[in-house]
C-alpha positions in Angstrom: 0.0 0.0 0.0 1.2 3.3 -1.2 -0.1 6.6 0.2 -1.8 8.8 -2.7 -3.0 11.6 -1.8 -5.3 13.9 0.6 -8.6 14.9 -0.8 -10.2 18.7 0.8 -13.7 19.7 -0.3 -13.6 23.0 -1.5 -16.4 26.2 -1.6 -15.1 27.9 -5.0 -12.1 25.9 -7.2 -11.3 28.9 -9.2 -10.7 30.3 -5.6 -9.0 27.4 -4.7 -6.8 26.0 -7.2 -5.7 29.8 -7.7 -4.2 29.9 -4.0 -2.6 26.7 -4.2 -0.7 27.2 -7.3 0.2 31.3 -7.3 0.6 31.3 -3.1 1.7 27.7 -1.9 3.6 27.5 -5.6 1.7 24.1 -6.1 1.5 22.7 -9.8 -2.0 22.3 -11.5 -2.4 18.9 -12.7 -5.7 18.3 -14.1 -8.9 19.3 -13.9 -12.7 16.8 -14.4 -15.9 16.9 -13.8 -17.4 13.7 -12.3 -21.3 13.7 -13.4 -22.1 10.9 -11.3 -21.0 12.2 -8.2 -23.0 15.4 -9.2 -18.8 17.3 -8.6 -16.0 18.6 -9.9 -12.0 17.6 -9.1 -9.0 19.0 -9.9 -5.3 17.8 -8.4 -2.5 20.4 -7.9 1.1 18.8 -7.0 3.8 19.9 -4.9 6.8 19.9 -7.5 9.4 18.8 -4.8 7.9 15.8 -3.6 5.1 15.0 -5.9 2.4 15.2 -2.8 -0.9 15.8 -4.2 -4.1 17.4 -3.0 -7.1 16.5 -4.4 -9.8 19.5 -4.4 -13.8 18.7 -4.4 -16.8 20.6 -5.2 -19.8 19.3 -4.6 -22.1 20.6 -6.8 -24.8 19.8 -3.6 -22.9 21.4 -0.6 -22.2 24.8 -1.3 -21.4 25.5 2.4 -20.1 23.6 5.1 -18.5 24.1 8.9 -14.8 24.5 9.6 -14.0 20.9 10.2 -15.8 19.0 7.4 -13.1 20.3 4.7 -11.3 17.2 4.5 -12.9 14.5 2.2 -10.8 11.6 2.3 -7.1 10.1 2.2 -5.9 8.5 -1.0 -4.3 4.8 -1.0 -2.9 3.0 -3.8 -3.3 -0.7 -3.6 -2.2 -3.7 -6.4 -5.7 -5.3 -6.0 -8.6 -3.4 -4.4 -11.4 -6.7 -4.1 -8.1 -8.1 -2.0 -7.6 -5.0 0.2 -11.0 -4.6 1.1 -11.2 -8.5 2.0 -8.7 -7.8 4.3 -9.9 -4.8 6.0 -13.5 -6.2 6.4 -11.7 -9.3 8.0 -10.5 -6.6 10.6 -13.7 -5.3 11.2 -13.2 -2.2 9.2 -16.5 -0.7 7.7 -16.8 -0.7 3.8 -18.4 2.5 2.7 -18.7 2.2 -0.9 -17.3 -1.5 -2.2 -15.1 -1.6 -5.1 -16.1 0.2 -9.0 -15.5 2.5 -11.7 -16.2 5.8 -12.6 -17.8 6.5 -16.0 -15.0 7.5 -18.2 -12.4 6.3 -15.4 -9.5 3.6 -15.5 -8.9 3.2 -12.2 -10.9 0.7 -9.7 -11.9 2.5 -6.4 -13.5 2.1 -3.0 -13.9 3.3 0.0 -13.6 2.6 3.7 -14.5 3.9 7.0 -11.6 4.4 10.0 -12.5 4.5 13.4 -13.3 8.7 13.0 -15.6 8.1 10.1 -13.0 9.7 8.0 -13.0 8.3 4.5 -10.3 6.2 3.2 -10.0 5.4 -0.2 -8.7 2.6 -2.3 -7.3 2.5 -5.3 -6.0 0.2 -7.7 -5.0 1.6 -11.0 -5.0 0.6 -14.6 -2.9 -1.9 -15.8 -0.3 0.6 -18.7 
């Protein structure tokens, strides 16, 4: 298992994705929206050590409390059906079982930590 990347849910990306790149000095990586998820992501990259934040709209929560701003911690894993066999053999709660996005190469899930704070899984596309 391979840490990925942190995920923040954000109240404007313009906003946003402006701060990180022209203040912190982060690089913008992409940008998608997600239609099933009814949100938008973008990634920007620290060009040092490759750390990546992942930045979320939801188009359905324009406003949240200070607090609820992160979204979830990133996870790469060879086989994700494996991984979350293993972590429900721990007792670990299973949010969202293992699938695809439309459009996406990558297989995904996520689980639950003690916190509730979301970890996800993810096992990417064979080159």
């Amino acid at each position: 298992m391979r840490f990925s990347h942190t995920s923040l849910t954000v109240r404007d990306m313009e906003a946003t994705i402006a701060f990180y790149t022209k203040v912190l000095g982060l690089t913008f990586e992409r940008r998608r929206r997600i239609e099933e998820n009814h949100a938008e992501i973008a990634f920007v990259k620290d060009p040092e050590t490759g750390a990546q934040i992942e930045l979320t709209h939801w188009d359905d929560k324009p406003n949240f409390e200070a607090g609820e701003q992160l979204d979830h911690l990133a996870f790469e894993v060879p086989d994700v059906v494996a991984a979350v066999a293993a972590a429900r053999s721990h007792g670990v709660r299973v949010a969202k079982e293992p699938y695809r996005l439309v459009g996406g190469t990558s297989t995904i899930a996520f689980l639950l930590d003690p916190n509730d704070v979301w970890i996800e899984l993810i096992q990417r596309a064979s080159p």
